[in-house]
C-alpha positions in Angstrom: 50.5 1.1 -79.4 47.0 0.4 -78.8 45.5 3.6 -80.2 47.4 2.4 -83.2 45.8 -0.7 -82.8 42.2 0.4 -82.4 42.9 2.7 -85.3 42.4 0.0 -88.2 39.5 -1.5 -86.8 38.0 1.8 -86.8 38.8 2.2 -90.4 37.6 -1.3 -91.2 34.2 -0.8 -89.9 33.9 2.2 -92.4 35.2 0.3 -95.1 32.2 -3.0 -94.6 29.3 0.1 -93.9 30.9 1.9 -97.0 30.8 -1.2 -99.4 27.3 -3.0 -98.0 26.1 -1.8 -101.4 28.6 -3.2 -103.0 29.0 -6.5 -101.4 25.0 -6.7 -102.1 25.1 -6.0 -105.7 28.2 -8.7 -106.1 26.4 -11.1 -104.0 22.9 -11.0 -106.2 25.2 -11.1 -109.1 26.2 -14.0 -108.2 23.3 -15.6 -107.1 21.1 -14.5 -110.3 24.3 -16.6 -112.2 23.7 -19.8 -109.8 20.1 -19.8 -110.8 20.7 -19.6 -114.2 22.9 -22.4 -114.3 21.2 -24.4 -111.8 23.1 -24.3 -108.5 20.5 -23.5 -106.3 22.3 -24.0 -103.0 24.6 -21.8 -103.6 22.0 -19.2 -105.5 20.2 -19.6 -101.8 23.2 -19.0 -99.6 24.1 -16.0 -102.5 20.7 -14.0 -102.2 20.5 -14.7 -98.1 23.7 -13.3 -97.4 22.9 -10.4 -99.8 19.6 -9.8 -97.9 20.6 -10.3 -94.6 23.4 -7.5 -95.3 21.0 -5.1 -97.0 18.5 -5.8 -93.8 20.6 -4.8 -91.2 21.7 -1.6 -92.7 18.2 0.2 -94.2 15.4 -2.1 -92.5 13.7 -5.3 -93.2 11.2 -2.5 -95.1 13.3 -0.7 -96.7 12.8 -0.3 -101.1 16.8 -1.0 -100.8 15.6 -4.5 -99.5 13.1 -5.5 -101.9 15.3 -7.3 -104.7 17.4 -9.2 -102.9 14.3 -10.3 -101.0 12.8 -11.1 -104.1 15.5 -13.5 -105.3 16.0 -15.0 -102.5 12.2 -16.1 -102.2 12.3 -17.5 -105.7 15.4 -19.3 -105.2 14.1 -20.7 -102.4 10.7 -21.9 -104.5 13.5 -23.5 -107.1 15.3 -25.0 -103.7 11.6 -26.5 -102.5 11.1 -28.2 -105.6 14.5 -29.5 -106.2 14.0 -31.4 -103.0 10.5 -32.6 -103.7 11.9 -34.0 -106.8 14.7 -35.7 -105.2 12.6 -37.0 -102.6 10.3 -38.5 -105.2 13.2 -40.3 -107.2 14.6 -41.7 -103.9 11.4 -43.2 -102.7 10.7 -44.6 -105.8 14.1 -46.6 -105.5 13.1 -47.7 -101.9 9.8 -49.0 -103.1 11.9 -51.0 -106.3 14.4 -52.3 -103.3 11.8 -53.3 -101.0 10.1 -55.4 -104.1 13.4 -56.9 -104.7 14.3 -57.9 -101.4 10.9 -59.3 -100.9 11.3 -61.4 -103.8 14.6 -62.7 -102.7 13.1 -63.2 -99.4 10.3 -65.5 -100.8 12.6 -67.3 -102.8 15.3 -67.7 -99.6 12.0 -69.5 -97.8 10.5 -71.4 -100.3 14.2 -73.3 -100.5 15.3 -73.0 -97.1 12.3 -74.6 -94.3 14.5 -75.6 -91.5 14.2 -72.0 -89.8 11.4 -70.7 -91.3 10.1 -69.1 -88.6 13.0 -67.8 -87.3 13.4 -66.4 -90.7 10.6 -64.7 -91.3 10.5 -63.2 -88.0 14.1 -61.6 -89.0 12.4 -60.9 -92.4 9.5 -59.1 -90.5 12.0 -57.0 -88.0 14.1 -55.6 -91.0 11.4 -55.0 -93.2 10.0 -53.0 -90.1 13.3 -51.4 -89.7 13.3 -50.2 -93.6 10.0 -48.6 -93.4 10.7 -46.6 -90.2 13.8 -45.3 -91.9 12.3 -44.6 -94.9 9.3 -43.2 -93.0 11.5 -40.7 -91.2 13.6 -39.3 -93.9 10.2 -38.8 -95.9 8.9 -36.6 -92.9 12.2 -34.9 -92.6 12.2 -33.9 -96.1 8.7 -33.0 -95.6 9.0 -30.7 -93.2 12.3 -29.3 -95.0 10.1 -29.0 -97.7 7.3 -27.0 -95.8 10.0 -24.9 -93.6 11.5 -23.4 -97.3 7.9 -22.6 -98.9 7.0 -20.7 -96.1 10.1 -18.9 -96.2 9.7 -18.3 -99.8 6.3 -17.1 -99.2 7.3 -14.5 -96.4 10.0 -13.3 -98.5 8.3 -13.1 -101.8 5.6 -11.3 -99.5 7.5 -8.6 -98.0 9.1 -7.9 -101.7 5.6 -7.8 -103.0 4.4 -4.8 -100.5 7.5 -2.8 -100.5 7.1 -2.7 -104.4 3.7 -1.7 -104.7 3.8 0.8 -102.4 5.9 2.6 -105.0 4.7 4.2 -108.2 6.9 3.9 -110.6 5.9 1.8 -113.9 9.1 -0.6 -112.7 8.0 -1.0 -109.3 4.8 -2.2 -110.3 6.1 -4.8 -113.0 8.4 -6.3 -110.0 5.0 -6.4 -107.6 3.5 -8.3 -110.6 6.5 -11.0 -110.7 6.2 -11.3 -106.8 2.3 -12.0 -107.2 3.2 -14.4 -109.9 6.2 -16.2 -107.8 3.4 -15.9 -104.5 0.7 -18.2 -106.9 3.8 -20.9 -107.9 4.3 -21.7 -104.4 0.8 -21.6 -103.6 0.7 -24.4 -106.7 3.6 -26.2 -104.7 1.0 -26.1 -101.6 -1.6 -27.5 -103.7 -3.4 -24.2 -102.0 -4.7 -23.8 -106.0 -7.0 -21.0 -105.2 -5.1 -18.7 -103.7 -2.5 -19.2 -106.8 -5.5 -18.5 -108.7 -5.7 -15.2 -106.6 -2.2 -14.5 -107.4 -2.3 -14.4 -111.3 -5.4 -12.7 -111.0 -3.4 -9.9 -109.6 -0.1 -10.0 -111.4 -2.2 -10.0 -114.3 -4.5 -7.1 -113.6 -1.1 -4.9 -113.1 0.6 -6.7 -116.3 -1.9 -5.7 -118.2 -2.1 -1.9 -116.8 1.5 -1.7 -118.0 2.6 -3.6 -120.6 1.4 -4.3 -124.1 -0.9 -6.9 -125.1 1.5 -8.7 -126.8 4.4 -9.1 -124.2 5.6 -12.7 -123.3 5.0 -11.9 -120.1 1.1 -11.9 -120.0 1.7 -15.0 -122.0 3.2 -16.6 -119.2 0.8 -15.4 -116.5 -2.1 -16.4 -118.5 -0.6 -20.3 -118.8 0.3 -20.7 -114.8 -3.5 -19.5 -114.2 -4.2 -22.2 -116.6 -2.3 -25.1 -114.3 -4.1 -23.1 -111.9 -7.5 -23.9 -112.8 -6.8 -26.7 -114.4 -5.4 -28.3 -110.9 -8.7 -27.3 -109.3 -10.7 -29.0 -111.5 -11.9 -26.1 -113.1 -11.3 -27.0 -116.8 -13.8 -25.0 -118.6 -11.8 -21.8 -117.5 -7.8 -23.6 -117.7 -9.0 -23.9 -121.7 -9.9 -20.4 -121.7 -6.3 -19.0 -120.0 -4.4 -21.4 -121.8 -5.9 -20.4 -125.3 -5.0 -16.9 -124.0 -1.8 -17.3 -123.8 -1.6 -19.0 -127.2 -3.0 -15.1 -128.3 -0.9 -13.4 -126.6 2.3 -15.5 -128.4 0.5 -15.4 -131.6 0.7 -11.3 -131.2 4.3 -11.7 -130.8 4.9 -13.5 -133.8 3.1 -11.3 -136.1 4.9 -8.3 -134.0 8.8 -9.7 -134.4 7.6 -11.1 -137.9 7.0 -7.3 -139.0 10.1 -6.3 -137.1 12.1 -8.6 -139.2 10.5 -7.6 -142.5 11.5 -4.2 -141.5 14.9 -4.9 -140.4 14.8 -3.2 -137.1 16.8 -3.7 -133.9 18.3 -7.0 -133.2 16.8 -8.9 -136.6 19.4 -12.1 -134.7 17.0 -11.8 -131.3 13.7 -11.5 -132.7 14.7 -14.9 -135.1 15.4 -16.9 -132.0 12.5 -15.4 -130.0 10.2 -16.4 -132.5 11.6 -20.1 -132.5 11.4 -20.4 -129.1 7.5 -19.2 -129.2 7.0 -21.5 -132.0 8.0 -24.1 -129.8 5.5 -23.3 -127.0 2.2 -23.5 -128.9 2.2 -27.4 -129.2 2.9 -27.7 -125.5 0.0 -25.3 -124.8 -1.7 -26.9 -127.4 -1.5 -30.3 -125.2 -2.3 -28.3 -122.3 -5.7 -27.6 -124.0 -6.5 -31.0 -125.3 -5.7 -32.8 -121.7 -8.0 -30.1 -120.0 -10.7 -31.0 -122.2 -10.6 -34.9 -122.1 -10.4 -33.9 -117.8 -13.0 -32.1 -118.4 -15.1 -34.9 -120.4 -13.8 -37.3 -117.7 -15.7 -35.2 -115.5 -18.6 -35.0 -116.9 -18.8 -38.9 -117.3 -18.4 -39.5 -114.0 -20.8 -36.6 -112.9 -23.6 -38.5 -115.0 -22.5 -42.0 -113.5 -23.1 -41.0 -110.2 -26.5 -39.0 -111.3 -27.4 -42.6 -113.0 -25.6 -44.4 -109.5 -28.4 -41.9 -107.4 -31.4 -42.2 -109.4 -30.8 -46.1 -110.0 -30.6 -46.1 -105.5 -33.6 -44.2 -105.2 -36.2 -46.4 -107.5 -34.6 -49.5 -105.8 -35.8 -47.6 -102.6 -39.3 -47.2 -104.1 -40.5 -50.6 -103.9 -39.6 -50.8 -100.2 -41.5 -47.7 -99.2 -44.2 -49.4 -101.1 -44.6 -52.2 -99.4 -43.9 -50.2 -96.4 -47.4 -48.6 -97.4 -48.9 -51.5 -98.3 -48.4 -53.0 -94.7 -49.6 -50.6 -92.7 -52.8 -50.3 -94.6 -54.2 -53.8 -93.4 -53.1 -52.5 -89.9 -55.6 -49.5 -90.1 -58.7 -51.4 -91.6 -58.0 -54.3 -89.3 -58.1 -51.9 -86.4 -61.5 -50.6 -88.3 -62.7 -53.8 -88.5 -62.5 -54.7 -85.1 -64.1 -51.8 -83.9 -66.9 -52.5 -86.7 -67.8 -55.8 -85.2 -67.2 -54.7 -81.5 -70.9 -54.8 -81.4 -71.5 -58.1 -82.3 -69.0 -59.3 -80.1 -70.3 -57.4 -76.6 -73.6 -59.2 -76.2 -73.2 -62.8 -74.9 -75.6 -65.4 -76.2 -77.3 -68.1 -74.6 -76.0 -71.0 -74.4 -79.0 -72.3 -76.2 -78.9 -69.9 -79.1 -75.1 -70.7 -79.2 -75.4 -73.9 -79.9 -78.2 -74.0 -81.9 -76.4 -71.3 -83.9 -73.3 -73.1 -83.9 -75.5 -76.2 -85.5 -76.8 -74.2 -87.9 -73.5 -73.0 -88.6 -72.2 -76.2 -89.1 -75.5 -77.5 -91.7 -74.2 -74.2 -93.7 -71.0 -74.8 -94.1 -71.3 -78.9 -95.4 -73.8 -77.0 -97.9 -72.6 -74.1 -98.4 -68.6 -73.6 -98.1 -68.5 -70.6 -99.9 -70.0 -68.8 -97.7 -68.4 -65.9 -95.9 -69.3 -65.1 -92.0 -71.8 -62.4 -92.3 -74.0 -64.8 -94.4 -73.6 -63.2 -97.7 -73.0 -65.6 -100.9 -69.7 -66.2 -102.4 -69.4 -64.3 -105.5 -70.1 -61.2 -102.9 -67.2 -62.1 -100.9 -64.8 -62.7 -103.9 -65.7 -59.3 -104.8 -65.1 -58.0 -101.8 -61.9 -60.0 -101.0 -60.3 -58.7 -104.3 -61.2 -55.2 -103.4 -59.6 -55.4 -100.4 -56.5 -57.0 -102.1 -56.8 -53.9 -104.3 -56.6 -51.3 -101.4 -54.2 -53.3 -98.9 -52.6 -55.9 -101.0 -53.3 -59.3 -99.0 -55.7 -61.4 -97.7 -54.8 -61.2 -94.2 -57.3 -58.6 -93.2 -60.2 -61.0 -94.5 -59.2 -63.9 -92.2 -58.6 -61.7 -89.3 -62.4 -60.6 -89.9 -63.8 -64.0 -90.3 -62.3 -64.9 -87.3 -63.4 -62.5 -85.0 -66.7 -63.0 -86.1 
């Protein structure tokens, strides 16, 4: 009875390690159909159950591995911003409740003063309360946020090396759409250039294999315009995103001639061509708001030139005058040492007073002039020189009275 026991189990595990493949291909199947129709949970939980099985049978490394890796990483880029814009939505609604509440609150005091500060103290706690909540799930969705780009990123990463270690023309296209799904989530980062970095190198293998007029160049060529255009670079996000209006303009003269010609799928090539039509005006306003940026830019840039040089000449006066007063200070400190001579030998008392007398006759007749006996128009002349080179008067009086 128990070898006849064991004997299914046996069987079983042959069965699950005979149908891995299987279960993998049903399971990104399904998970390519969730994306598509926009349930990206379950697209998630699809493409991580399919690369967790294909993992444990061939090898995190493994070429058998690389799809299902590649899925999942984009699914999780789709899940990641999903959440951001839930998260944005919901704490736009807590601000419009808080300004609501508030209001009511005002009103509720402005009515009621018995317990007003009671109240407001209440008012206060909650309020307090509210934030902290709203606080918390903000950082919890943060970090949710964070924890699924990274994953994405690792994912995306490991599909991206075991595809370009292959040579096939089809390898390479998929290491292209891994470089390109590696920039978005560098966009979601707001790490802009290593997106930049990305579409560089998706498009330098895009455009190794495919044609110049394939839509996918056309895309490439617009995400490195957000690219640049999110860096501030505007000059170039004009040049990618008119590039990209090429590379669609290509295609409708190609599928144009196709239809004339009534190849393959005339039905297809209509509705393609609608659809590009309807890109070019939103690359069109892709253009136009990268060039008023970039004229925003450049208006502010000459503001703040203008903001400088307008700071610097108000500076000039002050290192002027700066220069201005330590001039007297130099030539005050010569004129001391000019006159030291007069000032080292001591009169007699007799000579000082008779000088001082005579002093005193010359100034009730003459009050003009200066102390080293010299008329008036002489010192004017001098005193205006001396304005000249130190700007003040000061110097003149501290030389009069020394003397």
């Amino acid at each position: 009875m128990t070898e006849e026991a064991s004997a299914p189990s046996t069987s079983a595990d042959k069965t699950e390690s005979i149908d891995v493949d299987g279960e993998a291909k049903r399971l990104l199947g399904l998970g390519q159909k969730n994306l598509v129709m926009g349930d990206i949970p379950s697209a998630v939980n699809a493409f991580q159950e399919a690369a967790s099985l294909l993992g444990k049978k061939y090898g995190e490394t493994a070429n058998e591995c690389a799809e299902a890796f590649f899925f999942y990483g984009k699914s999780l880029l789709e899940l990641a911003r999903m959440e951001n814009g839930v998260l944005g939505n919901a704490l736009e609604g807590v601000q419009v409740e808080e300004e609501e509440e508030k209001t009511e609150d005002s009103t509720v005091e402005s009515t009621d003063n018995i317990d007003e500060t009671e109240g407001s103290e209440e008012d206060d706690k909650t309020e307090e309360e509210k934030e902290n909540y709203s606080t918390a799930e903000e950082k919890e969705s943060e970090e949710d946020e964070i924890g699924n780009l990274e994953l994405a990123w690792d994912m995306l990463e490991l599909a991206k090396v075991i595809y370009k270690r292959q040579d096939t023309k089809e390898a390479q296209l998929h290491a292209a759409q891994a470089h390109l799904k590696l920039g978005e989530v560098s966009i979601e980062s707001e790490n802009y250039m290593q997106a930049i970095e990305e579409f560089h190198s998706c498009l330098a293998l895009q455009q190794k294999y495919l044609e110049a007029y394939d839509r996918l160049l056309a895309e490439t060529h617009y995400h490195l315009g957000l690219a640049y255009h999110y860096n501030n670079q505007y000059e170039e996000a004009v040049l990618q995103f008119s590039k990209s209006m090429e590379v669609i303009d290509k295609r409708l003269v190609m599928l144009t001639e196709r239809l004339k010609a009534k190849g393959e799928g005339p039905a297809e090539d209509e509705k393609e061509i609608e659809e590009l039509k309807g890109l070019l005006p939103e690359i069109k306003e892709k253009i136009e708001d990268s060039k008023e940026s970039q004229n925003s830019a450049r208006v502010t840039e000459l503001a703040l030139k203008a903001t400088l040089v307008g700071g610097s000449s108000s500076f000039s006066p002050g290192s002027e005058s700066s220069a201005t007063s330590t001039i007297p200070v130099g030539h005050k400190t010569d004129g001391a040492t000019d006159i030291s001579h007069l000032v080292r030998k001591k009169r007699k008392p007799e000579e000082e007073t008779q000088k001082e007398d005579n002093e005193v006759k010359k100034s009730k007749l003459e009050p003009a002039v200066n102390g080293g006996g010299d008329a008036a128009p002489n010192g004017n002349e001098a005193a205006e020189k001396m304005e000249q080179e130190t700007g003040g008067r000061p110097q003149v009086e501290t030389v009069q009275s020394t003397v």
